[in-house]
C-alpha positions in Angstrom: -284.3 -69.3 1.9 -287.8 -68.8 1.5 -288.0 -65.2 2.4 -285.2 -64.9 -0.1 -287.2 -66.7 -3.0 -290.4 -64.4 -2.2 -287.8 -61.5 -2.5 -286.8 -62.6 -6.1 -290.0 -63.8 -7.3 -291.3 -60.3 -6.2 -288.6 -58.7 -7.4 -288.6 -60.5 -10.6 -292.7 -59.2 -11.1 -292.0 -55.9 -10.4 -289.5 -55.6 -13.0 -290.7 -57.7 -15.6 -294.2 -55.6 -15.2 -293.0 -52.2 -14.7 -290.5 -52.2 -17.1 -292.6 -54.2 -19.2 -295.1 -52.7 -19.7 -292.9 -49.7 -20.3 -290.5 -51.3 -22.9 -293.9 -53.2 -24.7 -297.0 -51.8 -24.3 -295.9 -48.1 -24.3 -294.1 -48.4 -27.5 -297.0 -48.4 -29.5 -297.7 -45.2 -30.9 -301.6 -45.2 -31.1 -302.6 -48.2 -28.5 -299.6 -47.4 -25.9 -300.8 -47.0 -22.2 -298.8 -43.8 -22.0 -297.1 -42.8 -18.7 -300.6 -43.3 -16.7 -300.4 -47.1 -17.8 -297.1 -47.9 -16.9 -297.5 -46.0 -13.7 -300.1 -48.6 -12.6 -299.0 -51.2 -13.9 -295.8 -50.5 -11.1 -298.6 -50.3 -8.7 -300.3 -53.3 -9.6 -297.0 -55.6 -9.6 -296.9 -54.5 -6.1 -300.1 -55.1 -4.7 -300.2 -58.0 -6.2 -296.8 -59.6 -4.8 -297.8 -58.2 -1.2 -300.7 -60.6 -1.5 -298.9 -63.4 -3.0 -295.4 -62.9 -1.1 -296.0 -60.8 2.0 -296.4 -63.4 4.6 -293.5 -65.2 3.5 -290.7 -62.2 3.6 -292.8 -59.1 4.1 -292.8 -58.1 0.4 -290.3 -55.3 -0.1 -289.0 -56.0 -3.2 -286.5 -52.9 -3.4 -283.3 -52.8 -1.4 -284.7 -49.0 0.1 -287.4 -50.8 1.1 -285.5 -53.0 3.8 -283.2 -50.3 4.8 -286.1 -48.0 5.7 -287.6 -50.9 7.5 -284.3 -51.7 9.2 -283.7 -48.0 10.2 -287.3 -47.9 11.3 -287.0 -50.8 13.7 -289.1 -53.1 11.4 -286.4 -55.3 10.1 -283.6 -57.6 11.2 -280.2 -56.5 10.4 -278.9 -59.8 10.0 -281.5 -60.0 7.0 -280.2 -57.1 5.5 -278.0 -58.0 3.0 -279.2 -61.6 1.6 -282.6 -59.5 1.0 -281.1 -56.8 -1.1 -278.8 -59.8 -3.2 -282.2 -61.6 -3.7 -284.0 -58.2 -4.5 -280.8 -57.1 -7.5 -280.7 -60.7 -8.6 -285.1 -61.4 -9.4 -284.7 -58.3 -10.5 -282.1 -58.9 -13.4 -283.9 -61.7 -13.9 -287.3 -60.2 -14.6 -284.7 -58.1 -17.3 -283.3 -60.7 -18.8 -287.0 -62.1 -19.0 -287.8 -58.9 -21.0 -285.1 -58.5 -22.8 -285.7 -62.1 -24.4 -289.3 -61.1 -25.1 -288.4 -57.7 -26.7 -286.0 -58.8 -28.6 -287.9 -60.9 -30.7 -289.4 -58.4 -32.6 -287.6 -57.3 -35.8 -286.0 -54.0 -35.4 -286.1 -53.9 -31.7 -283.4 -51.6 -30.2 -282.6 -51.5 -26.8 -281.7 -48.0 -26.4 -282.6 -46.7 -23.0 -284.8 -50.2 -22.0 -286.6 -48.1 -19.5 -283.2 -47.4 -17.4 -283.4 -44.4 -15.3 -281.4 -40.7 -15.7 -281.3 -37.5 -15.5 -280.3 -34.3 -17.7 -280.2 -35.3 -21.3 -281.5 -38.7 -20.2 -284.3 -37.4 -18.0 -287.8 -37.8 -19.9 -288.3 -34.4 -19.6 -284.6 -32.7 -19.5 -284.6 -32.5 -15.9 -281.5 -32.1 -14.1 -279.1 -34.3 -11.7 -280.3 -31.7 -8.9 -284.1 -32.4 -9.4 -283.5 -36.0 -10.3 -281.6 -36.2 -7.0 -284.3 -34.3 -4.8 -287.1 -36.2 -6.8 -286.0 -39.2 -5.9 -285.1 -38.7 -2.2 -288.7 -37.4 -1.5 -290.4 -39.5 -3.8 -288.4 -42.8 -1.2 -289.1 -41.0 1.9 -293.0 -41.0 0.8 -292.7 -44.5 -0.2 -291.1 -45.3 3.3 -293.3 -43.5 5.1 -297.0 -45.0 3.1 -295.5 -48.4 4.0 -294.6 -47.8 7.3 -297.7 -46.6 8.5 -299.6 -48.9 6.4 -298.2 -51.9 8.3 -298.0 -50.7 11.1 -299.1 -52.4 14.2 -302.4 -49.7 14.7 -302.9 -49.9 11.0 -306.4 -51.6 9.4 -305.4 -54.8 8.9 -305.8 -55.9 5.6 -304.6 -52.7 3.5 -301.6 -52.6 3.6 -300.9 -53.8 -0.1 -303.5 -51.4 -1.8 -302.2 -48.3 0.5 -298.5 -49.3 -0.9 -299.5 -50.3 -4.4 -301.4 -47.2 -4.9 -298.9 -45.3 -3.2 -296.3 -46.4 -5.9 -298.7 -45.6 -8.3 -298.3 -42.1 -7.6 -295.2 -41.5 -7.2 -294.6 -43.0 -11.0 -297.5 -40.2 -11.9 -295.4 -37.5 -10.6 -291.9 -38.6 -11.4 -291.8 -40.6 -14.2 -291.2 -37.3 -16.5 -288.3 -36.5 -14.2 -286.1 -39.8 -13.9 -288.4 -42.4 -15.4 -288.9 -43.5 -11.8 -286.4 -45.4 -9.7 -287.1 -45.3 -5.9 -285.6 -48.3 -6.3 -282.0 -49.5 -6.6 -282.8 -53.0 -7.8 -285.2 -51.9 -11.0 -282.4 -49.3 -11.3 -279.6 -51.7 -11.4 -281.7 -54.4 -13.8 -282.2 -51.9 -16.8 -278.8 -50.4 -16.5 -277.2 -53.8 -17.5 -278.8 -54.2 -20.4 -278.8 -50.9 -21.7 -275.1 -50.4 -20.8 -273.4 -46.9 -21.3 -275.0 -43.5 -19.9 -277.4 -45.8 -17.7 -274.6 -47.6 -15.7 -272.8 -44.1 -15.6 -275.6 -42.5 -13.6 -276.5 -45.4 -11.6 -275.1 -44.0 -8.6 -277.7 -41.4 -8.1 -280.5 -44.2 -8.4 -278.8 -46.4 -5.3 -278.1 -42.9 -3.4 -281.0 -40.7 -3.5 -283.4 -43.5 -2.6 -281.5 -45.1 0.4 -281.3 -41.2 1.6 -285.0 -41.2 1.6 -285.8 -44.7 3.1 -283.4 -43.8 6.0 -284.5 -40.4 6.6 -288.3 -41.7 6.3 -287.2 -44.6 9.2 -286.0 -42.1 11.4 -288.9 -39.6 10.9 -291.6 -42.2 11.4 -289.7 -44.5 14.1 -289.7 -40.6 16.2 -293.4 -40.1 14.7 -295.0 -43.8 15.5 -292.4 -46.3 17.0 -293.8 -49.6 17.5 -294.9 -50.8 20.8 
């Protein structure tokens, strides 16, 4: 119960952050923190929870997470599943959280409330095909930073600024593309409160990035397998 409660409080942060700071502080048109801002502020919510959490459950946060770490020999199976209800529940929570907060400004529309998409709801018109291989890489990456960086042989230490910096990036490159999921749970959060297209192309954003987390297990159990 306690690795489950580290999973929602992290879960919770990483939404109510990310997605914060996207749906608040980027809304402004002249003292917005743009996509570079809300790109570390995803970073930041998870090096900060891999400090504050990691000992307790390991600090994944994101249901890819513990399937790359299960397919990688990392994580109990048995775990599985309570970690990734934990992960989709904080996670609607940290939503809920923001949605409360948002909407107490006059005018506020929830429109797209940071969800994730593709085509006409890609930041940047991008299509299901690029959204798709954009966010399989973009896991597989993810997978493969946090793999190595806790690693047995790995500095000891590090591992939260290699993976919150890592995430950092990835939002630098993608956000244009798919507003960044590589992550079913932040996925899933947003959707339900902005309802229509987002829920329709959920799919892709529980898909694509549990393709990458299991390919990236594979590749770096083969790579590096733990002693």
């Amino acid at each position: 119960m306690k690795k489950l409660m580290a999973e929602f409080i992290g879960t919770l942060w990483l939404v109510l952050g990310g997605c914060g700071s996207a749906v608040l502080a980027a809304a402004f048109p002249d003292l917005g923190i743009g996509f570079v801002g809300v790109a570390i502020a995803f970073g930041l919510t998870v090096l900060t929870m891999v400090y504050a959490v990691g000992h307790i459950s390991g600090a994944h946060f994101n249901p890819a997470v513990s399937v790359g770490l299960w397919v990688g020999g990392r994580f109990d199976k048995k775990d599985l599943f309570p970690y990734i209800i934990a992960q989709v529940l904080g996670g609607i929570a940290g939503a809920g959280i923001l949605y409360v907060i948002a909407t107490g400004k006059a005018g506020f529309e929830v429109g797209g409330f940071a969800s994730n998409g593709y085509g006409e709801h890609s930041p940047g018109g991008y299509s299901l095909l690029a959204g798709l291989v954009t966010e399989i890489v973009m896991t597989f990456m993810f997978l493969i930073i946090i793999l190595g960086a806790t690693h047995s042989k790995a500095p000891k230490g590090f591992a939260g600024i290699a993976i919150g910096l890592g995430l950092t990036l990835i939002h630098l490159i993608s956000i244009p593309v798919t507003n960044t999921s590589v992550n079913p749970a932040r996925s899933t959060s947003q959707a339900i409160f902005a309802g229509g297209w987002a829920i329709d192309q959920l799919w892709m954003f529980w898909v694509a990035p549990i393709i990458g987390a299991i390919l990236a297990g594979i590749v770096y159990k083969i790579m590096s397998p733990e002693e």
